[in-house]
SETI-905528 format. One record per residue (C-alpha): z, x, y. Coordinates in steps of 0.05 Angstrom, whole numbers, plus 5000, padded with zeros to 4 digits. Layout:
N
{{Z X Y}}
...
# end
This chain:
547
{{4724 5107 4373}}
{{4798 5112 4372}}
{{4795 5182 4357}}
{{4745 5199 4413}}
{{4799 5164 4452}}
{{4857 5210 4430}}
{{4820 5261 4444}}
{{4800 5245 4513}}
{{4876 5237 4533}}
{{4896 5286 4503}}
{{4850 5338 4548}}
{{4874 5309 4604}}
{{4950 5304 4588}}
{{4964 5376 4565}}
{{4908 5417 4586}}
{{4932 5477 4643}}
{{4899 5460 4705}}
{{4873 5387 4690}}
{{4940 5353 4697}}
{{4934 5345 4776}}
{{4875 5291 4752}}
{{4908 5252 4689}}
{{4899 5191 4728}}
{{4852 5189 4779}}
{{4786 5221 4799}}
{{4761 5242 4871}}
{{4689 5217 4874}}
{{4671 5231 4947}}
{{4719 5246 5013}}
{{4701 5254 5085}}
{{4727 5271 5151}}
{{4710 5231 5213}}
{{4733 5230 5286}}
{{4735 5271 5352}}
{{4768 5343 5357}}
{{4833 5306 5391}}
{{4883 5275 5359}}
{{4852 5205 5332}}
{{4886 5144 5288}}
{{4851 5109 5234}}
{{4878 5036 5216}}
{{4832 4989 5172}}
{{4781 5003 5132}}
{{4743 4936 5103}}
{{4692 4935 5038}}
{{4624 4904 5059}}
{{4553 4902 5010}}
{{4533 4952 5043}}
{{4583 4999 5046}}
{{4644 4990 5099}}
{{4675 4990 5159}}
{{4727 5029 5187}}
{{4769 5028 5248}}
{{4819 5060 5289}}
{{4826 5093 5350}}
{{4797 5167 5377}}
{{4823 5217 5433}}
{{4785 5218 5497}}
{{4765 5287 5475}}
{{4709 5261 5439}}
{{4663 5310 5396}}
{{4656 5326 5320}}
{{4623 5255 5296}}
{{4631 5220 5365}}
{{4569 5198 5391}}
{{4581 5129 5424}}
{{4604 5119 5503}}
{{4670 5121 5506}}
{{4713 5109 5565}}
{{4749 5175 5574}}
{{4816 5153 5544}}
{{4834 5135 5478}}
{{4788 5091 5462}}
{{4769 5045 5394}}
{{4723 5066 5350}}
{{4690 5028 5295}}
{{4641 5068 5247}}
{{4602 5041 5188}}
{{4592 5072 5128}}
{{4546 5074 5060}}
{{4572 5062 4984}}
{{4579 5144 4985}}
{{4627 5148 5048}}
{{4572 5177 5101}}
{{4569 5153 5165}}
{{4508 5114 5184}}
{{4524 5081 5254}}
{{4582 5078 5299}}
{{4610 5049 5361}}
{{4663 5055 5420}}
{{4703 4989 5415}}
{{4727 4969 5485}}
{{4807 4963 5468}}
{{4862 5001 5476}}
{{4878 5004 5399}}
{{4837 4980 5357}}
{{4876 4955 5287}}
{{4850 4908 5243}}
{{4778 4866 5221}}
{{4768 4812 5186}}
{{4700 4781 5157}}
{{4681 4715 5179}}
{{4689 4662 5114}}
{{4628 4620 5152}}
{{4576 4680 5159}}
{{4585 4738 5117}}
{{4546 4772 5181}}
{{4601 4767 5224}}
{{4669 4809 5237}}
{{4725 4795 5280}}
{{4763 4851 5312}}
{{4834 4861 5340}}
{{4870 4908 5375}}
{{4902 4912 5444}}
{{4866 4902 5518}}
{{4863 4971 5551}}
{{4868 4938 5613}}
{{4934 4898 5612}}
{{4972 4961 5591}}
{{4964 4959 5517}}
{{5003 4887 5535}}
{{4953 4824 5504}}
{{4912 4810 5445}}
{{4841 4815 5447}}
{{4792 4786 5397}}
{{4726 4808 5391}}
{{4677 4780 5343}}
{{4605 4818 5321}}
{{4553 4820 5280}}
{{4531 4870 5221}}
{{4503 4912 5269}}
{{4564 4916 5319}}
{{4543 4876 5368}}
{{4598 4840 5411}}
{{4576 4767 5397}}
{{4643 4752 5456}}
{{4714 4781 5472}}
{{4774 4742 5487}}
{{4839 4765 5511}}
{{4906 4728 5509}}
{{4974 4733 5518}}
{{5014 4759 5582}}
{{4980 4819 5620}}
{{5058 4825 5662}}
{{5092 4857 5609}}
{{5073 4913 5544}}
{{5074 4908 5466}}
{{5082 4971 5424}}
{{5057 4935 5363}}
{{5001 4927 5328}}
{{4950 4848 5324}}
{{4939 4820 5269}}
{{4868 4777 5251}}
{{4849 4735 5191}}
{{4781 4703 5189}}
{{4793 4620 5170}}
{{4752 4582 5129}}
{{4730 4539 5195}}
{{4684 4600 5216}}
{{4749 4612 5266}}
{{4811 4663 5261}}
{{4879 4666 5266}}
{{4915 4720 5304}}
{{4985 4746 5307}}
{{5023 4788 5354}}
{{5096 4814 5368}}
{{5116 4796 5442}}
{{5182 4801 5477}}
{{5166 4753 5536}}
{{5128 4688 5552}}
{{5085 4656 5606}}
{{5002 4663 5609}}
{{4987 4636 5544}}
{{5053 4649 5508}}
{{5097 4578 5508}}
{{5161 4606 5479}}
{{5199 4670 5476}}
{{5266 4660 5429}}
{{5299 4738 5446}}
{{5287 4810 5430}}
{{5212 4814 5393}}
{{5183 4750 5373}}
{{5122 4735 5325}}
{{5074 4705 5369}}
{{5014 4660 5325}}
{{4953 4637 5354}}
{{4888 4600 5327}}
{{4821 4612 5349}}
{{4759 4575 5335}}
{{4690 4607 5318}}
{{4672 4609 5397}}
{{4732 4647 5415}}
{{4772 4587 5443}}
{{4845 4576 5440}}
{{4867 4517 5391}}
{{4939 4521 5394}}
{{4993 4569 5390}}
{{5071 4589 5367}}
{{5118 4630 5371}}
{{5164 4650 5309}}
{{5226 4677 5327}}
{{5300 4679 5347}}
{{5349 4714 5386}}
{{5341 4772 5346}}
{{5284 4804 5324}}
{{5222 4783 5289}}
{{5165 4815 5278}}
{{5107 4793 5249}}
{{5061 4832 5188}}
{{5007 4792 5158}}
{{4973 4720 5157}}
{{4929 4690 5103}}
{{4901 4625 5103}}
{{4920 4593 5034}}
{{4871 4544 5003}}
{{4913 4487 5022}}
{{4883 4502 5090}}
{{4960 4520 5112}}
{{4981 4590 5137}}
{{5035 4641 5108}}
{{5061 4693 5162}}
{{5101 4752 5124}}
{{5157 4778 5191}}
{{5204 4829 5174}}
{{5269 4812 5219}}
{{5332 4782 5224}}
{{5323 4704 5240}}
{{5387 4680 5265}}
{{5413 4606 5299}}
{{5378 4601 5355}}
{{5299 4598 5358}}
{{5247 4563 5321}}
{{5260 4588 5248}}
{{5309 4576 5211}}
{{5375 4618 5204}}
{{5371 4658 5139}}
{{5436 4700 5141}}
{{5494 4713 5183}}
{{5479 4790 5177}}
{{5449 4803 5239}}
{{5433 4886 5234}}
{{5397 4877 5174}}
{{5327 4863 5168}}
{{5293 4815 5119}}
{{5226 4798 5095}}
{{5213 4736 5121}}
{{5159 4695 5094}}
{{5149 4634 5136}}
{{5097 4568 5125}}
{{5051 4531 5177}}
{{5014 4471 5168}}
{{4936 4472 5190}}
{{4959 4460 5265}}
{{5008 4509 5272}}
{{5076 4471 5258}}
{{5129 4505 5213}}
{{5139 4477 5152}}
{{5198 4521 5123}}
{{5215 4597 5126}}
{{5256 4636 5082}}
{{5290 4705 5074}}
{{5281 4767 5020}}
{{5326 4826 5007}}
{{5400 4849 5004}}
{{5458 4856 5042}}
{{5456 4946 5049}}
{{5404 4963 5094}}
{{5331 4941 5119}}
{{5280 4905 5067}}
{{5217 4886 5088}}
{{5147 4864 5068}}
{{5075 4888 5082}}
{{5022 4855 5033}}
{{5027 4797 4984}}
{{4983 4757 4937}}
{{4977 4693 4903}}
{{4977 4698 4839}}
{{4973 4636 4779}}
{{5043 4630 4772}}
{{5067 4645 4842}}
{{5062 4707 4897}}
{{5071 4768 4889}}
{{5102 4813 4957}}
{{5107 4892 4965}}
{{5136 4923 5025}}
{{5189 4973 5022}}
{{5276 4969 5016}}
{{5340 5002 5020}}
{{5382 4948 4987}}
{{5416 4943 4916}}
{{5444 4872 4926}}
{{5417 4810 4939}}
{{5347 4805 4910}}
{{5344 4867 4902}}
{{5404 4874 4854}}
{{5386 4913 4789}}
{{5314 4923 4819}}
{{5328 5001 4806}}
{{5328 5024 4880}}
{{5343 5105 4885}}
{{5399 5121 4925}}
{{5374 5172 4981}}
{{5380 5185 5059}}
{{5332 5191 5108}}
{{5314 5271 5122}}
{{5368 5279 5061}}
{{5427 5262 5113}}
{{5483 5206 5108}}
{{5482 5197 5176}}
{{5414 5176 5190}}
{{5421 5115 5137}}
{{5395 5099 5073}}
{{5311 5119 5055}}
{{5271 5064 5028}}
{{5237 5051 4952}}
{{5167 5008 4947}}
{{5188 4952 4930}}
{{5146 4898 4898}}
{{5179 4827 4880}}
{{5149 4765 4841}}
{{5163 4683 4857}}
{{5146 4624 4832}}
{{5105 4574 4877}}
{{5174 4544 4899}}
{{5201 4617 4920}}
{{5245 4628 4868}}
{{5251 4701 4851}}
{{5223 4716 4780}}
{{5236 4796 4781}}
{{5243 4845 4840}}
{{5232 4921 4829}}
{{5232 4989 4862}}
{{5195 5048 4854}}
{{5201 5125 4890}}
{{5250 5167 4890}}
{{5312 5197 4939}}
{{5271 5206 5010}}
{{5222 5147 5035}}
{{5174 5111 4993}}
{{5130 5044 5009}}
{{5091 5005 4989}}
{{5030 4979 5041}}
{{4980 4941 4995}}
{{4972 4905 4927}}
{{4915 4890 4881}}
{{4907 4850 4825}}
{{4872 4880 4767}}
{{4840 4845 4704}}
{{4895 4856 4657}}
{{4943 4822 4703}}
{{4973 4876 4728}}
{{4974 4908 4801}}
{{4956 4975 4829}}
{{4992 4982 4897}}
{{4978 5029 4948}}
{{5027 5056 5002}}
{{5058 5128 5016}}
{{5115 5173 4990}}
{{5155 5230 5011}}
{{5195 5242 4945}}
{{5187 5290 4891}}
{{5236 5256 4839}}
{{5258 5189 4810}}
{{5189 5154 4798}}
{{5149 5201 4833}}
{{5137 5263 4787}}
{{5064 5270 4816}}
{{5088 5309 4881}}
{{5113 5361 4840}}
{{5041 5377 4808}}
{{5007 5369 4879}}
{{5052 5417 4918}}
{{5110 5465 4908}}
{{5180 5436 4940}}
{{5180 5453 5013}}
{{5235 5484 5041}}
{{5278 5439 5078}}
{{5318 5373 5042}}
{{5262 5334 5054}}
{{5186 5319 5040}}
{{5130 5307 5067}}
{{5095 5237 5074}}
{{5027 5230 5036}}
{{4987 5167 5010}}
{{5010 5144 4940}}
{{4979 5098 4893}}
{{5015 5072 4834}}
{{4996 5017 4776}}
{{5045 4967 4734}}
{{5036 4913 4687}}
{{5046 4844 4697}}
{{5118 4839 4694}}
{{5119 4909 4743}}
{{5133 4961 4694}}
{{5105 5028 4724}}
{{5046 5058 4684}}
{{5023 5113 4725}}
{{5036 5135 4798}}
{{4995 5190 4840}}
{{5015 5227 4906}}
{{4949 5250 4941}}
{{4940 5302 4986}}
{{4953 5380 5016}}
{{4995 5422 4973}}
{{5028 5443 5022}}
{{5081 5414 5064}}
{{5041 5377 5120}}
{{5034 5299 5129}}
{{4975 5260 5103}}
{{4987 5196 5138}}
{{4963 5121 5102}}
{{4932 5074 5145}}
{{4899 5027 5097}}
{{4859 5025 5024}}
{{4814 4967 4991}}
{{4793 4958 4919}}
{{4717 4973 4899}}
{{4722 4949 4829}}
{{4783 4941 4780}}
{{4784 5022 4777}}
{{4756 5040 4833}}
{{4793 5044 4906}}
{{4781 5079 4975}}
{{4836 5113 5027}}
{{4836 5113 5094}}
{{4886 5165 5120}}
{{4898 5214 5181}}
{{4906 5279 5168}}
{{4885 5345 5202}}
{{4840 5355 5126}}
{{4843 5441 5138}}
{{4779 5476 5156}}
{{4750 5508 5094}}
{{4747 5549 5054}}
{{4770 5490 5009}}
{{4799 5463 4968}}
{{4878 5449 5000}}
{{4893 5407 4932}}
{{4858 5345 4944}}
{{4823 5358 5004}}
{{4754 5391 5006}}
{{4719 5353 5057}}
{{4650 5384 5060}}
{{4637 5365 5138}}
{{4705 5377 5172}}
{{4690 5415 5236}}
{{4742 5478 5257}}
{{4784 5469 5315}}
{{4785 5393 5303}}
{{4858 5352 5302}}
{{4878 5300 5257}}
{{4820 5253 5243}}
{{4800 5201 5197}}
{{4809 5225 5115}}
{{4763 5174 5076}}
{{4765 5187 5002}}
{{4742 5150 4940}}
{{4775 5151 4872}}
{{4777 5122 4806}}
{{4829 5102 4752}}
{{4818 5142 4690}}
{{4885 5125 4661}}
{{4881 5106 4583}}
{{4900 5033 4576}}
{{4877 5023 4500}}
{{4923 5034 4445}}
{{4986 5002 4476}}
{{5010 4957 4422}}
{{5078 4913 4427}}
{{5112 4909 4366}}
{{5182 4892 4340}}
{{5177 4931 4271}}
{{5139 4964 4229}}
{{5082 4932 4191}}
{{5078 4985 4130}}
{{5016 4990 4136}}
{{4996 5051 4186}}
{{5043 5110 4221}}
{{5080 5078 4282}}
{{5124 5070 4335}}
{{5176 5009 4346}}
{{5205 4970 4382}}
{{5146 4974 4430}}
{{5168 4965 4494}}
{{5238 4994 4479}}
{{5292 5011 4538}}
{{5338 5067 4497}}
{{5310 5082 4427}}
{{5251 5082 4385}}
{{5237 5091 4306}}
{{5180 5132 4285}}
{{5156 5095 4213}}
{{5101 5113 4161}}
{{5107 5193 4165}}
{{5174 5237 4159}}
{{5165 5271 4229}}
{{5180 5346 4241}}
{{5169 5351 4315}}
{{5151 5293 4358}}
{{5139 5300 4435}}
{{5138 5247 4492}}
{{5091 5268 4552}}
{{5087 5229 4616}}
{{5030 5199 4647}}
{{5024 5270 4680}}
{{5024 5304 4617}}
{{5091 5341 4629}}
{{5130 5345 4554}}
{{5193 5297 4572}}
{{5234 5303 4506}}
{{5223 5338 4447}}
{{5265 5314 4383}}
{{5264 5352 4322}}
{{5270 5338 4235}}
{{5289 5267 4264}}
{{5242 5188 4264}}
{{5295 5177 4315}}
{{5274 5188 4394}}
{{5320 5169 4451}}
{{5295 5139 4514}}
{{5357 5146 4556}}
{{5337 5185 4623}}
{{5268 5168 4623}}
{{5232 5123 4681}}
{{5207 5065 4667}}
{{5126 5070 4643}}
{{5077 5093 4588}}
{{5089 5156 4558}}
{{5044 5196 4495}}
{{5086 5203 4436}}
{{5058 5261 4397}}
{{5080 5274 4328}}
{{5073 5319 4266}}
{{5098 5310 4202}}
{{5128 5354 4146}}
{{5053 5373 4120}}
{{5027 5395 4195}}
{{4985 5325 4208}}
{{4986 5300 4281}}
{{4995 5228 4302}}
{{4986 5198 4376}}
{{5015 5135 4393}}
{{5039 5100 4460}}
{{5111 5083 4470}}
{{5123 5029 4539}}
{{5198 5047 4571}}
{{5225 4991 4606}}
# end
């Protein structure tokens, strides 16, 4: 069995050609939307298949076949278990962004987006059934003035939802505007009704990311901003140009219950995702800081579109707490352009597999270098990442996805099918055939068609067996130790001739030579293949952990 295993990883580390796939597989991809320009945003698992959102150009075309309104419209499609599109519809909202499934009736969806008639300026809810009809619509908020962000819904566990929105203004339903952009929270019960509201904010700005209901039946609200004296939360820093991730508490009636701030002193930090985990919560988002929380986190120095003057670029950055918020490690991963992370999944070992986009080809992202050549230019392009780390957020493998060339593939969203298994949702122009343009070979893109909807599903194939931590050598087999090490490991059992480290993308890090003794220094953080042979020609594999 272990040999099988050896053998297995060792086809897809070193063989020519096969190391584009040494950690994940494409299974399916397809291409959906009109022949205008059109913007995915959600896509949501169901037992059926899913559902996925977004917004199409008045154009309309290629897989369009609803009603549509002769603007840019919302457009919800459903989908089987092999990505094909079985039924569709033209959502009546200026953008459509997010869904949630009802925690009462597994039947039922709520929808959010924007109301096309008060200038892209309120919320509006609607909730349906499996077959995408409107069950009602509700709108709220101020229809005098306009938002350019996003809603936000979470179904609640009283068959209700609750909805968040960035505002700059009050009056209609809004009680309270604090200055600048405010994160405006609102509670809706299974009928569509308003149960209370509040606004989150200060003079400066706040705006808000996510909601989840926690089982305590209270509400945590992730805002990246700057809270500062005046306003509802509470002041968090007196650095008032430099945003925070702001994770803020609310009882079951909408009250706050306490608020605090994440990130450094540099430049803007911010969060996107989080989860709870046994121990405490785990947040990913993205940084630019080396102080504060983030000090010794590993962020990589870079500049956005490689110049000084347009500030620092940002890492993924994923962070750990206890239950009380105390910070129990913080780490970054990319390299020197911009790199985040969007989403974060717990997997059965305890580790995470995050999801998010890069535009590096260095520091922790070696994969862009395999996909595509390096465009011309000092910077790269942006293209959906995906990236996995133990429990205590070592990184294990990473994968940029995409063209190779130097065009955009834009992340909207992903969700996890099994422990191995996930699906995209990006936007992308996918290339008319003939394919492939590296990862994309979608077999139903139509030519002449803009950037649409790029739904792919892959799988993890990364080897996670043979991994063993050790402190010395038990004398009883050939092996490697200290395991994890940080600068040095000692080859024992064999006198080695050659030994060679590969990467998880099968690239040959460091060769050493008539020596047991192989340094680490240079080398990211992860799992790298230690291949050796000894004096009489035998080879060895065995897995080294560099933290």
């Amino acid at each position: 069995m272990r040999t099988t295993r050896i053998l297995t990883l060792i086809a897809l580390l070193v063989m020519a050609g096969e190391v584009m796939q040494a950690q994940v597989r494409f299974d399916w991809q397809w291409g959906y939307g009109s022949m205008g320009d059109d913007e995915p945003y959600f896509i949501l698992k169901t037992d059926e298949g899913y559902f996925v959102g977004g917004n199409i150009d008045n154009d309309g075309g290629f897989n369009v076949e609803c009603e549509h309104n002769g603007y840019r419209n919302g457009w919800l499609i459903k989908l089987n278990e092999a990505g094909e599109l079985v039924d569709q519809s033209c959502v009546d909202m200026g953008i459509l962004s997010q869904i949630s499934q009802s925690r009462t009736n597994p039947n039922h969806y709520f929808l959010c987006g924007t109301d096309p008639v008060g200038n892209e300026s309120n919320a509006c809810v609607i909730k349906m059934d499996e077959q995408m009809n409107v069950l009602w619509k509700r709108v709220y908020g101020n229809p005098a003035y306009t938002s350019w962000y996003t809603p936000r819904v979470t179904a609640t566990s009283d068959g209700g939802c609750i909805c968040g929105h960035t505002v700059a203004w009050d009056g209609g339903d809004i009680s309270h505007h604090y200055g600048s952009w405010d994160a405006w929270i609102f509670k809706l019960d299974s009928l569509g009704n308003l149960q209370w509201e509040v606004t989150l904010g200060t003079e400066d700005n706040e705006l808000v990311s996510k909601i989840k209901e926690m089982e305590d039946g209270t509400y945590t609200v992730l805002i990246n901003g700057a809270p500062q004296q005046f306003g509802s939360l509470y002041s968090c820093h007196q650095y008032p140009t430099i945003i925070f991730g702001v994770v803020a508490k609310l009882d079951a009636e909408g009250n706050l219950l306490d608020n605090r701030c994440y990130g450094g002193y540099t430049q803007n930090d911010s969060f996107a995702d989080f989860i709870m985990l046994e121990d405490g919560y785990l947040y990913v988002g993205s940084a630019a800081s080396n102080d504060g929380d983030l000090e010794g986190a590993g962020y990589h120095l870079g500049y956005n579109q490689g110049n000084p003057n347009y500030g620092r670029s940002c890492d993924a950055w994923l962070m750990k707490t206890d239950f009380d918020g105390n910070v129990i490690w913080s780490k970054c991963y990319g390299g020197t352009l911009n790199d985040a992370a969007c989403k974060v999944f717990l997997n059965e070992d305890g580790g995470f597999t995050v999801t998010g986009w890069s535009e590096s080809r260095n520091g922790d992202v070696q994969s862009a270098l395999q996909l595509y050549e390096e465009p011309e230019g000092p910077w790269g392009a942006r293209k959906p990442w995906i990236f996995r780390t133990d429990a205590k957020g070592y990184l294990l493998w990473e994968r940029v996805m995409g063209a190779n060339v130097p065009s955009a593939q834009l992340y909207s969203d992903a969700v996890q099918v099994s422990d191995k298994e996930f699906v995209f949702l990006c936007q992308d122009a996918l290339y008319p055939p003939p394919y492939p343009y590296g990862d994309i070979n979608c077999p139903n893109v139509v030519v002449g068609s803009q950037d649409n909807y790029w739904v792919f599903h892959l799988t993890d194939i990364y080897d996670y067996d043979g991994i063993e931590e050790q402190e010395g050598w038990s004398g009883d087999r050939v092996g490697v130790y200290p395991n994890p090490s940080k600068d040095l490991v000692r080859i024992c059992g064999v006198e080695a001739e050659e030994v060679w480290l590969y990467n998880a993308l099968g690239q040959v890090v460091k060769t050493v030579r008539n020596s047991n003794d192989v340094g680490l220094e240079g080398l990211v953080e992860g799992v790298y293949l230690v291949r050796i042979r000894d004096k009489e020609g035998r080879i060895f594999l065995e897995k080294v952990m560099v933290r």
